[in-house]
matplotlib code that plots the C-alpha trace (Angstrom):
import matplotlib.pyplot as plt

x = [0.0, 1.3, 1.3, -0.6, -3.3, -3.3, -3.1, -7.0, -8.6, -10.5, -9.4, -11.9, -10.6, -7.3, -7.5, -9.6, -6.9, -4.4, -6.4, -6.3, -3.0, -1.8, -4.3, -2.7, 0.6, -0.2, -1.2, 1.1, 4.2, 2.1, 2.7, 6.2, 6.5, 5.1, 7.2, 4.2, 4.8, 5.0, 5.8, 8.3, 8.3, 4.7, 5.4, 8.1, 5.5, 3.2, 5.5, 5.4, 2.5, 1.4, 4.0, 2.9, -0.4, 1.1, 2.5, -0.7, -2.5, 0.2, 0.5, -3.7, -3.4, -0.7, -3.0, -5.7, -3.7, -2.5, -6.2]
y = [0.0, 3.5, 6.7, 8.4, 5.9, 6.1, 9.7, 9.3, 7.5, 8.6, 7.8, 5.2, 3.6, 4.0, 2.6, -0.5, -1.1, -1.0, -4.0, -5.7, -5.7, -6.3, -9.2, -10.7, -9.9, -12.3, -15.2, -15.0, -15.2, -17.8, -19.8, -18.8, -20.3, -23.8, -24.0, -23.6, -20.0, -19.6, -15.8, -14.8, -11.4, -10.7, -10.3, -7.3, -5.8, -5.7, -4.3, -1.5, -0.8, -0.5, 2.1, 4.2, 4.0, 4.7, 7.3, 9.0, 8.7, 10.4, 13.4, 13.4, 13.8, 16.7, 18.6, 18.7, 19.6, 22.9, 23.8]
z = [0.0, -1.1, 1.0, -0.9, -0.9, 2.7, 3.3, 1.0, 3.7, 6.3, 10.3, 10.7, 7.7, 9.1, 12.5, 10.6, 8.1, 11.3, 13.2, 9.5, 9.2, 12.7, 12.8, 9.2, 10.6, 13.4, 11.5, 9.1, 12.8, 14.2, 9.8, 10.3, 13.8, 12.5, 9.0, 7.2, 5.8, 1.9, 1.6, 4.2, 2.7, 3.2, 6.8, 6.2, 3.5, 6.2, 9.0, 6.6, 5.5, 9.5, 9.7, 7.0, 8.7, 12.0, 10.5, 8.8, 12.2, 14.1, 11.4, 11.6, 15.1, 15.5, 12.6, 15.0, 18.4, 16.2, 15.6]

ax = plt.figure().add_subplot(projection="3d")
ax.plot(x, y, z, "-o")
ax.set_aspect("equal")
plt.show()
């Protein structure tokens, strides 16, 4: 997932996406942890792509504490 395509969605959709991802990122540790993972590289994409949203939220938040 691209920044900009995160920077488009709302917070709701943000935080959502987040548990998503998190939640994928946890089955795919618990594949790795039995042998039974396929894409080990999946599991850095996602590391990412919850930091990009992190970072989105934080930014969204720091907007609003100026106003």
């Amino acid at each position: 997932m691209k920044m900009k395509e995160i920077i488009q969605l709302s917070t709701d959709e943000l935080l959502t996406k987040r548990r998503d991802l998190r939640q994928e990122s946890l089955h795919l540790r618990l594949q790795q942890q039995s042998g039974q993972l396929e894409q080990p590289s999946r599991l850095r994409l996602l590391r990412r792509d919850v930091a990009r949203i992190e970072t989105a939220f934080s930014e969204r938040v720091k907007q609003r504490e100026k106003k």
